[in-house]
C-alpha positions in Angstrom: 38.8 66.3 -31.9 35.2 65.8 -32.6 36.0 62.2 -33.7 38.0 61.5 -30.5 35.2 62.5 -28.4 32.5 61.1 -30.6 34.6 57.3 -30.2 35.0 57.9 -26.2 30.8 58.7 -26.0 30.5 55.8 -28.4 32.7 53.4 -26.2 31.1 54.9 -23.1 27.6 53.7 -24.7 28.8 50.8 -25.8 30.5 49.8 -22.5 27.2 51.0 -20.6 25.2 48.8 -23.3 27.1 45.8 -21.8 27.0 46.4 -18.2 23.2 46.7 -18.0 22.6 43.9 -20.7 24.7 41.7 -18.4 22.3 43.1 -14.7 19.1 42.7 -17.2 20.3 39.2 -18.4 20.9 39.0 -14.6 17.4 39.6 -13.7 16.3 38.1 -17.0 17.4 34.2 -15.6 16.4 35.0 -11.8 12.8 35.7 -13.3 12.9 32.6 -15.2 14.1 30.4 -12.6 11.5 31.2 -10.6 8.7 30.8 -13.4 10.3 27.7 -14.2 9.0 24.5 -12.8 11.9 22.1 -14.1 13.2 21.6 -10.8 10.2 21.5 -8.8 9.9 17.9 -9.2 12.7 17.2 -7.4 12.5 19.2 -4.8 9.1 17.7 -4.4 10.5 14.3 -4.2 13.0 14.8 -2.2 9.9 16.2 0.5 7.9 13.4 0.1 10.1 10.0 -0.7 10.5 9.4 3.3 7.2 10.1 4.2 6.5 7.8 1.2 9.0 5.1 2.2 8.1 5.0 5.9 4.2 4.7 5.0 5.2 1.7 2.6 7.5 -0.5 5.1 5.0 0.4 7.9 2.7 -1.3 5.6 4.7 -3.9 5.5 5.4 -4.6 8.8 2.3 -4.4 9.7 1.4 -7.1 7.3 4.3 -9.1 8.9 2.4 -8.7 11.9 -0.9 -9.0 11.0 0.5 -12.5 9.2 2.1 -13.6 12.4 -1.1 -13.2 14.1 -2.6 -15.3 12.0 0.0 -18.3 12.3 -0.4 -17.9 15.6 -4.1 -18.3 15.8 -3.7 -21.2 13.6 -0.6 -22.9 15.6 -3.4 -22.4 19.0 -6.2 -23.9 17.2 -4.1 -27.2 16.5 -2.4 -27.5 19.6 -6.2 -27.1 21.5 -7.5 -29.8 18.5 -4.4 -32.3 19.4 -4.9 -32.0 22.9 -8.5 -32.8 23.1 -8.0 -35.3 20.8 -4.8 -37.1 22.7 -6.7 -38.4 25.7 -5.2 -41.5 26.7 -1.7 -41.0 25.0 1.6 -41.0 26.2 2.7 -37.9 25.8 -0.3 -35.1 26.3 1.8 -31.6 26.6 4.8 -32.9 24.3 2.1 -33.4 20.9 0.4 -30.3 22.0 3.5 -28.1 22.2 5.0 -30.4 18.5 1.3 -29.3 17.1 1.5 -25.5 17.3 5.1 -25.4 16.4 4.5 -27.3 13.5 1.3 -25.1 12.4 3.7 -21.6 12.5 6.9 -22.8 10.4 7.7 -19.3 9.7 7.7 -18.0 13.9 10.3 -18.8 15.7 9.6 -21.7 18.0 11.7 -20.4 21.1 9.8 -17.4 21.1 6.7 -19.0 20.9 5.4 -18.7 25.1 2.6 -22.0 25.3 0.1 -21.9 28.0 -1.9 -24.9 28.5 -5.1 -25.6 30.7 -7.0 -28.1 30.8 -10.7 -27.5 33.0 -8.9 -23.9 33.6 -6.0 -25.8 35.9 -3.0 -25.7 34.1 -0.5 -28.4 33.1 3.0 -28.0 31.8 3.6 -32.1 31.8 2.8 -35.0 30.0 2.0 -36.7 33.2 -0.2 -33.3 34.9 -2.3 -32.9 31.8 -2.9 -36.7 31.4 -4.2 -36.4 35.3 -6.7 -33.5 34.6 -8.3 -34.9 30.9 -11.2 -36.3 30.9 -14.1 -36.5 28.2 -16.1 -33.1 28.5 -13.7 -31.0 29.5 -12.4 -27.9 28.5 -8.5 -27.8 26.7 -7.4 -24.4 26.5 -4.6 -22.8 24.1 -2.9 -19.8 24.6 -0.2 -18.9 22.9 1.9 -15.6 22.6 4.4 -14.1 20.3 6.6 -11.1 20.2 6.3 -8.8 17.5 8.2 -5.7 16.0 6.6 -2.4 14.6 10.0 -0.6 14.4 9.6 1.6 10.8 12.9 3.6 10.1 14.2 3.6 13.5 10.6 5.0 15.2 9.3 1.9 17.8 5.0 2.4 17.0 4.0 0.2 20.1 6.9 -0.9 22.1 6.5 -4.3 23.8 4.3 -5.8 21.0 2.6 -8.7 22.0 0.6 -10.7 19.7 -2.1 -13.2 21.4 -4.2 -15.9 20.2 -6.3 -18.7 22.5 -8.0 -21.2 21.2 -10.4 -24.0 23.3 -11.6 -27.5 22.5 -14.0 -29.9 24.7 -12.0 -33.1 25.0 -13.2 -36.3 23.3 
């Protein structure tokens, strides 16, 4: 009888033994996971990658932009240099407007808007702009150009315009 009892106490123990090995092994991993920093990373990363990735193609759409601009600057300069130097041609407005689409390959020329003045009247013809130049006078350049600062579906500045003018005394 003694022995009988003595295995039930012992398989009681044992059985107990078990039962809070397993809750301490329990407790044992939850206290580990949260002193461990294996995962951390990740969860990290997946906090910052689109705050990351809209800061980079912002970047780069700005730089689009900002490259535009330039081109277009460029494109107005040549188009006020050809028509201050096209006095007494043919075809005034036509190598103006050829001139700053040739000096922005990269824009598109439809969207290109050209504004041309010449003495602050201004001309949209070959035959009005050769009416208005003379030597001395002011040729005026404006041209405009639509731009796009849309980052990850969020519009920064809708209606985007870019701007650039250029002037050139005629020869």
């Amino acid at each position: 009888m003694l022995r009988t009892i003595s295995r039930s106490v012992g398989a009681a123990w044992s059985q107990w033994q078990s039962s809070t090995r397993h809750r301490l092994s329990w407790r044992h991993s939850f206290v580990r996971m949260l002193i461990d920093a294996r995962g951390m990373s990740i969860i990290e990363f997946t906090i910052a990658a689109p705050v990351l990735l809209m800061l980079g193609t912002g970047f780069l759409k700005f730089g689009v932009a900002m490259s535009h601009y330039m081109m277009l600057t460029n494109a107005s300069a040549q188009g006020a240099m050809a028509l201050a130097l096209s006095r007494g041609t043919a075809t005034l407005y036509g190598s103006t407007t050829t001139a700053i689409t040739s000096a922005a390959p990269s824009l598109t020329p439809a969207s290109i808007t050209k504004t041309v003045r010449v003495n602050g009247t201004a001309c949209t013809t070959d035959s009005a702009c050769s009416g208005l130049l003379a030597a001395g006078v002011t040729a005026l350049v404006i041209t405009s150009y639509p731009c796009d600062l849309t980052v990850m579906g969020v519009n920064f500045k809708s209606g985007c315009t870019l701007t650039a003018q250029s002037a050139q005394m005629v020869q």
